[in-house]
ChimeraX commands (.cxc) that place a marker at each C-alpha (Angstrom):
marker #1 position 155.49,68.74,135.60 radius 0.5
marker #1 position 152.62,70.29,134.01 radius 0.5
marker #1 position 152.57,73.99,133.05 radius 0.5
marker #1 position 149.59,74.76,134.86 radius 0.5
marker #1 position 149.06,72.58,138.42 radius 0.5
marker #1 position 146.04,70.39,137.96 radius 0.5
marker #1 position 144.72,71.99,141.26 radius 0.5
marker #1 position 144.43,75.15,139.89 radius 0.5
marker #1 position 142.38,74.20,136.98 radius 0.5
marker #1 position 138.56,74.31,137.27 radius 0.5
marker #1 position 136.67,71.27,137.59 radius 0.5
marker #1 position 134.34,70.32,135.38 radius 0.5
marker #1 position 130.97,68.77,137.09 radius 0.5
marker #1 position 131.44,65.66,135.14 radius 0.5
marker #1 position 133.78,63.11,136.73 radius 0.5
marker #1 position 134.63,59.18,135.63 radius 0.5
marker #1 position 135.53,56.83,138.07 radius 0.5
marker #1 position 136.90,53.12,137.99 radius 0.5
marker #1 position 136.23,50.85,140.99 radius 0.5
marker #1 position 136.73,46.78,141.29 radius 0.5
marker #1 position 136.24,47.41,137.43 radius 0.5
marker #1 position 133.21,49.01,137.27 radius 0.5
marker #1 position 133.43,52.35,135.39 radius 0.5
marker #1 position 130.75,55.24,136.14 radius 0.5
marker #1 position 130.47,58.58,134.79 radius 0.5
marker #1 position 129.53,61.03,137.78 radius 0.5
marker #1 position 127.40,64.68,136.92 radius 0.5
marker #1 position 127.72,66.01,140.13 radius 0.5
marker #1 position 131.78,66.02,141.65 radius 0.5
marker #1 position 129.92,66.40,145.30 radius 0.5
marker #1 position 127.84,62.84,144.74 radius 0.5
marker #1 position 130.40,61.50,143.34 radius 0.5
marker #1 position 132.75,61.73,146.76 radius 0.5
marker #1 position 129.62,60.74,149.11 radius 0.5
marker #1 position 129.43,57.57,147.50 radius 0.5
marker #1 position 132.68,56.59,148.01 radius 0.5
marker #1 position 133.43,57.94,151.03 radius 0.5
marker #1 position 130.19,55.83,152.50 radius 0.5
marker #1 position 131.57,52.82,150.84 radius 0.5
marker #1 position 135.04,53.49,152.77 radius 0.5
marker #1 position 133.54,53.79,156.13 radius 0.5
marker #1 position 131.09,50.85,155.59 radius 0.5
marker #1 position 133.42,48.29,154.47 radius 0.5
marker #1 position 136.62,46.77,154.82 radius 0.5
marker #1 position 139.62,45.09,153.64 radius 0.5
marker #1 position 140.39,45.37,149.97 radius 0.5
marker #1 position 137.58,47.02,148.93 radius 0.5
marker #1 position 137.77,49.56,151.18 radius 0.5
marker #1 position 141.20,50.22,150.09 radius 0.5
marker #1 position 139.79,50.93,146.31 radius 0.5
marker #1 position 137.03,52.81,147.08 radius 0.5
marker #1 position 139.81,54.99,149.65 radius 0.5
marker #1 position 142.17,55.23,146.42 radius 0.5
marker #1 position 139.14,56.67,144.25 radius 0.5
marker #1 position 138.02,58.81,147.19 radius 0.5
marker #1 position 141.59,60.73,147.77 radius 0.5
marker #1 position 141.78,61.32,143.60 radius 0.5
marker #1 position 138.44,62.65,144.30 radius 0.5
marker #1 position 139.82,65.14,146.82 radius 0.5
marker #1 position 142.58,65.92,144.75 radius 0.5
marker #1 position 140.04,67.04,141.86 radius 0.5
marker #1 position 140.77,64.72,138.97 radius 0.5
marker #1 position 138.33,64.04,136.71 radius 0.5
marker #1 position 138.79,60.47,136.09 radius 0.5
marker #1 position 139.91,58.38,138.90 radius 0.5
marker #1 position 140.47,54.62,139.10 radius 0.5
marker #1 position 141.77,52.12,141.58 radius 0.5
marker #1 position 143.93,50.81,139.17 radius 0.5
marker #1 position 147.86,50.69,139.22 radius 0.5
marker #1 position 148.83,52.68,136.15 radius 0.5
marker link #1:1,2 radius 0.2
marker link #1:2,3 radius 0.2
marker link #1:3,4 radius 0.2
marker link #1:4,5 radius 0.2
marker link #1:5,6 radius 0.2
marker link #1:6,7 radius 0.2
marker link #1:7,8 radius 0.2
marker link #1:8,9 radius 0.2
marker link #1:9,10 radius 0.2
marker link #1:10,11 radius 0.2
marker link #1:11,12 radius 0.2
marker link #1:12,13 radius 0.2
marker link #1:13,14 radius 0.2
marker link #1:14,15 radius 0.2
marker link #1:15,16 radius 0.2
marker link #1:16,17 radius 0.2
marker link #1:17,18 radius 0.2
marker link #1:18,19 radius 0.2
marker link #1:19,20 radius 0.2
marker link #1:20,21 radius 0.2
marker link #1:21,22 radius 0.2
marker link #1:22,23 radius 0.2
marker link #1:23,24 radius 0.2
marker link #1:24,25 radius 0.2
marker link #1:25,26 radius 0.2
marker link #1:26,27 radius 0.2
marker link #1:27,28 radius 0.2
marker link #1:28,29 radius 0.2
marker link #1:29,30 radius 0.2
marker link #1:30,31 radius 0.2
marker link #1:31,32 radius 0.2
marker link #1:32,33 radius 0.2
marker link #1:33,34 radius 0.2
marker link #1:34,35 radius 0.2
marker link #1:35,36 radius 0.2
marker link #1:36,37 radius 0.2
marker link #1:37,38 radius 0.2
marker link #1:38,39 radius 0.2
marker link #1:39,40 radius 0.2
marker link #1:40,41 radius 0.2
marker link #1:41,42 radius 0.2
marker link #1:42,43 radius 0.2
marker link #1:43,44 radius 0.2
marker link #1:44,45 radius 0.2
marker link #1:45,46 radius 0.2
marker link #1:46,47 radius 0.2
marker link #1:47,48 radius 0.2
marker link #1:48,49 radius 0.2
marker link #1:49,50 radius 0.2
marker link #1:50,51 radius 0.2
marker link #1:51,52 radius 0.2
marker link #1:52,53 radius 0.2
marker link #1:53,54 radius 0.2
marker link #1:54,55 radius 0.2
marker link #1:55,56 radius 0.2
marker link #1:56,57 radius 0.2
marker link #1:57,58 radius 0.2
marker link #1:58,59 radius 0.2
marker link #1:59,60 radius 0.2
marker link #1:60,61 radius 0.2
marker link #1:61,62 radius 0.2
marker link #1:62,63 radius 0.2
marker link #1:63,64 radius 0.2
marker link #1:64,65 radius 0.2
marker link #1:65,66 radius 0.2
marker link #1:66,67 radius 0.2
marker link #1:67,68 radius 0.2
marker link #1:68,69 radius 0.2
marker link #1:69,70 radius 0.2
view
């Protein structure tokens, strides 16, 4: 567990995210979950599943996020 909850950190403005293996660093948080929250609702299948992975790190405020098992 981490000393200090990752929620209650601030966010930085600059986020990195990995989708379908395409990696993009994000300046603005707020674009950042537009984008894939537009690609969620306008596709299907597996990529909607990655861009709905990416989308809920998003949410959760971490500032790289990835579709990726780890």
């Amino acid at each position: 567990m981490l000393h200090y909850p990752e929620l209650a950190m601030p966010r930085s403005r600059t986020v990195t995210t990995v989708c379908n293996g395409r990696r993009e660093v994000w300046n603005d948080y707020e674009e950042a979950k537009a984008c894939f929250l537009e690609m969620m609702m306008t596709t299907d299948g597996e990529e909607r599943d990655r861009a709905e992975c990416v989308f809920i790190q998003l949410i959760h405020g971490l500032s790289e996020c990835s579709d990726e098992d780890e």
